[in-house]
C-alpha positions in Angstrom: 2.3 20.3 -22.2 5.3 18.5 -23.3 7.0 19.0 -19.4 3.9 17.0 -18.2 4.6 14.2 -21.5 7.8 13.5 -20.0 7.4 14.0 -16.5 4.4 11.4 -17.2 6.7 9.1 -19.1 9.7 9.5 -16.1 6.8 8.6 -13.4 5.4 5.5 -15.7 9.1 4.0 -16.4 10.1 4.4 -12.7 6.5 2.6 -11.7 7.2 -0.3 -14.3 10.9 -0.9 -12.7 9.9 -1.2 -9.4 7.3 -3.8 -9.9 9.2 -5.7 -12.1 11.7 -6.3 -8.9 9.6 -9.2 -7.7 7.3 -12.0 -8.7 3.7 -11.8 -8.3 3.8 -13.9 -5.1 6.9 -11.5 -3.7 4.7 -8.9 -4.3 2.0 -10.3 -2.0 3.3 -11.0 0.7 5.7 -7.8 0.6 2.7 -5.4 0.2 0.7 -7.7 2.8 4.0 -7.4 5.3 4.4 -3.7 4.7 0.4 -3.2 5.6 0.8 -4.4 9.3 4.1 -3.8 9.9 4.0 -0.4 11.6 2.2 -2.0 13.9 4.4 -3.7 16.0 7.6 -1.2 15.3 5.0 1.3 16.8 3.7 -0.8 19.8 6.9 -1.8 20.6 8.3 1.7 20.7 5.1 2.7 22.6 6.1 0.1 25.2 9.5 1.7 25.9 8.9 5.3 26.9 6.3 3.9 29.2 7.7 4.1 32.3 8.5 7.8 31.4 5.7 8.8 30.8 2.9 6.2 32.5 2.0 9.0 35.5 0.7 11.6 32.8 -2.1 8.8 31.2 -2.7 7.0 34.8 -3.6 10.6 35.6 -5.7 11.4 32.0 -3.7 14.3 32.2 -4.0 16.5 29.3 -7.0 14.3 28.0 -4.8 11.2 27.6 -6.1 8.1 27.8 -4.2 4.7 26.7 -6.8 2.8 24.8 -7.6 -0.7 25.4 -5.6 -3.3 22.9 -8.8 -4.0 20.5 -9.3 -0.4 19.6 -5.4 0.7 19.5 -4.9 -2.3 17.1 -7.7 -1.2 14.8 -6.5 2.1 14.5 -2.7 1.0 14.2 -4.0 -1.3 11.4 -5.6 1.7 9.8 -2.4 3.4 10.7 -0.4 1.4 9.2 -2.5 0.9 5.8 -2.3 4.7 5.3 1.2 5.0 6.0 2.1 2.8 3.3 -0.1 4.3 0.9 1.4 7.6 1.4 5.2 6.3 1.3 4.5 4.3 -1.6 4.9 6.9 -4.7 8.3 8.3 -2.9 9.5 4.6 -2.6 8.4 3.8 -6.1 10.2 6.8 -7.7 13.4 6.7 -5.6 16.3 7.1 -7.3 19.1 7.5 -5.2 20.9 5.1 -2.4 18.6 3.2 -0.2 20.5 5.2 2.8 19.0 8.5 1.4 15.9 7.3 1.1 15.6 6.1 4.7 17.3 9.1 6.2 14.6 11.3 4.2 11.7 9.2 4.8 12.6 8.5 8.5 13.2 12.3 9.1 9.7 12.9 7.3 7.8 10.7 9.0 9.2 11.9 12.1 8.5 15.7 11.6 4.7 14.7 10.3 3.8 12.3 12.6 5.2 14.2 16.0 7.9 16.3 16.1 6.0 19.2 14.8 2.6 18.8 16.5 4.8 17.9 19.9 6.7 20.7 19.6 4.1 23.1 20.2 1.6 21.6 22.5 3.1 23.9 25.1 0.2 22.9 27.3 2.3 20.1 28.1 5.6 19.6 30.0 8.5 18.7 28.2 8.9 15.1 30.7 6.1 14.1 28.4 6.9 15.8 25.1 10.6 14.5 25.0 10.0 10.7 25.1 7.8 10.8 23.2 9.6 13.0 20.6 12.6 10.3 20.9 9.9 7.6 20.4 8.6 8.8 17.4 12.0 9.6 15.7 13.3 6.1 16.7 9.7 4.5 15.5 9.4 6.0 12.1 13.6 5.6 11.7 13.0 1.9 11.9 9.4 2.4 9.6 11.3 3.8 6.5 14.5 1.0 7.1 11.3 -1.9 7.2 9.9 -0.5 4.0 12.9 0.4 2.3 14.5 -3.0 2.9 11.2 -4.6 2.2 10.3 -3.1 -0.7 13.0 -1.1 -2.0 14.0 1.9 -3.8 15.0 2.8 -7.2 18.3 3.4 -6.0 18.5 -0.6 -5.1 21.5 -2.9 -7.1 20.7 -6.3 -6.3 17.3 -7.3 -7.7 15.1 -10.4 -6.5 12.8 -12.6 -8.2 11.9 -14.1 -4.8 
């Protein structure tokens, strides 16, 4: 009981520090940037390995389909929402360097979003598996550096009442 006391206590001290970083307002539009900004790191990315991989979806092969802009933006928005939500406790309890926290959270990202599950769709050739493999690693590299510059980690000197 007393492990989960002071684990508690660690968890509620680390939570009051980080949101005592920033003002209300730099709060708002911090948590407002970090909501959408996956979006265009993704979409961007997405436009690169194009012409690698364009033949496979002009083709629906394997079932793949590009979605028209409307719907991809919805579910990139969605995306993007979730994302943050699930690197916020990791950001918020962070307590080494800023590098080490986006070299973890990059490579975790990466191996959750689409190094594992492209890894073993063996269904499909590796022309299509690479680029996007190299996508995803360079897309969710830049994700963790947004966020972790953006909102920071425990590990972070220089404070901002901005």
């Amino acid at each position: 009981m007393k492990d989960s006391n002071v684990i508690f206590a660690q968890s509620l001290s680390s939570a009051k520090s980080f949101f005592s970083r920033f003002s209300t307002r730099g709060w708002i539009w911090r948590l407002a940037l970090g909501a959408v900004i996956f979006m265009p790191i993704y979409y961007f990315f997405g436009l690169l390995v194009i012409p690698f991989t364009s033949q496979y979806y002009a083709q629906h092969a394997y079932g793949l389909e590009i979605p028209p802009l409307n719907q991809l933006l919805i579910i990139l928005f969605i995306r993007s929402i979730l994302f943050l939500i699930a690197c916020a406790p990791i950001l918020i309890g962070w307590q080494s360097s800023r590098w080490n926290l986006i070299w973890r959270l990059g490579l975790a990202l990466f191996y959750l979003v689409g190094f594992q599950s492209l890894l073993i769709a063996n269904w499909m050739p590796w022309a299509l598996r690479l680029p996007h493999m190299i996508e995803i690693l360079f897309d969710e590299f830049v994700y963790a550096g947004t966020l972790v510059w953006l909102l920071g980690g425990s590990g972070r000197k220089e404070e901002s009442k901005i």
